[in-house]
C-alpha positions in Angstrom: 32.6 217.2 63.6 30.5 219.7 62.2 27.4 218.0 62.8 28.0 217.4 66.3 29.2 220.5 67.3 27.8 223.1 64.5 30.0 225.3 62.5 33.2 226.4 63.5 33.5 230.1 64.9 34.3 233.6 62.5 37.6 235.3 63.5 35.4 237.7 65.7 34.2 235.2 68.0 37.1 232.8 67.9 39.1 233.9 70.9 35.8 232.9 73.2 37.4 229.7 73.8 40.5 229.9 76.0 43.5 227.2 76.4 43.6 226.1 72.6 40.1 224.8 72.7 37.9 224.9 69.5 35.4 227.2 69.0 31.8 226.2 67.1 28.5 228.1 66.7 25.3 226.2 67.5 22.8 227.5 65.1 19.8 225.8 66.5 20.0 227.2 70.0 22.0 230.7 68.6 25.2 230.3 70.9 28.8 229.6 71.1 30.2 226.2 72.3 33.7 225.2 73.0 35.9 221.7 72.7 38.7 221.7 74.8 41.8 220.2 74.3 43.4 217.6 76.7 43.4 218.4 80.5 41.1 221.6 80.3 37.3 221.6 80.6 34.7 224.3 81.9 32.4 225.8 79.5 35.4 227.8 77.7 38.0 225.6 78.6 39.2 227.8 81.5 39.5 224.8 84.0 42.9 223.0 84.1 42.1 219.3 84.9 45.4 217.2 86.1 45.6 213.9 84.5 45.0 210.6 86.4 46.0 207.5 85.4 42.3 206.2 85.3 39.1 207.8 84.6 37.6 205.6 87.2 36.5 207.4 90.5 36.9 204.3 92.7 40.4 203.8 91.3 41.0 207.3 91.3 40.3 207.0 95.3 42.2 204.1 95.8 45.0 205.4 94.3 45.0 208.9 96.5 44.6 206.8 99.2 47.7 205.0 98.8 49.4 208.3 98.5 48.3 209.4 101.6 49.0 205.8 103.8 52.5 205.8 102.2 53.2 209.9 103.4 51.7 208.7 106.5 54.3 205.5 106.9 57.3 207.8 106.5 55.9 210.6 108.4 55.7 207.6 111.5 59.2 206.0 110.3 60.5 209.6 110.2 59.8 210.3 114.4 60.9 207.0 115.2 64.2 207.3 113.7 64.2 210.8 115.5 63.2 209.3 119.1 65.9 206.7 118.4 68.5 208.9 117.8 67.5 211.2 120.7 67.3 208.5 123.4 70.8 207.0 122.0 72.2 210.8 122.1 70.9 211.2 125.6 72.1 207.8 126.7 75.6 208.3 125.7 75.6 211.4 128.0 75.2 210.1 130.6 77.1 207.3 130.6 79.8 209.5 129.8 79.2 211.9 132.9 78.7 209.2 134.5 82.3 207.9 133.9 83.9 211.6 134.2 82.5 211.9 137.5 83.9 208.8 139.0 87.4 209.4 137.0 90.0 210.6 139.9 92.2 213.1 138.6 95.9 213.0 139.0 97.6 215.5 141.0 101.1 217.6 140.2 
């Protein structure tokens, strides 16, 4: 590692990388470079990147996609079952005003 990434930091300079990355001083271009640990990247590892299964941007797509058609086919499941119940709710009412209103009450 130390000829890919030059020599690793002093104690002064060693905090320059943040989330547990690795700090290193590149001596042929005089500055400080970072290797970050899983799931961060940026130039100092500030950036927290959330895992995907695949590294692949097409199947990285597909799979959001999928997401999104699945919330959509419960979103649409979710208002019918809604509708349903509604238009049984309101059916049943007025079948039963209906039958109150033709129900002759006894007298006493």
């Amino acid at each position: 590692m130390m000829a890919e990434h030059g020599a690793p930091c002093d104690a002064q300079d060693a905090a320059y990388c943040m989330n547990g990355g690795t700090c290193y001083k590149l001596a042929t271009m005089e500055t400080i470079s970072c290797v970050c640990s899983d799931y961060y990247k940026g130039s100092r590892c500030e950036q927290f990147q959330l895992f995907l299964g695949s590294s692949d941007k097409e199947q990285a797509g597909l799979i959001v996609a999928l997401v999104l058609v699945a919330i959509l086919i419960v979103v649409v499941f979710a208002v019918i079952v809604y509708f349903t119940y509604k238009m049984l709710k309101a059916k049943q009412q007025r079948k039963q005003s209906h039958t109150e209103y033709w129900k002759v009450k006894a007298r006493r």
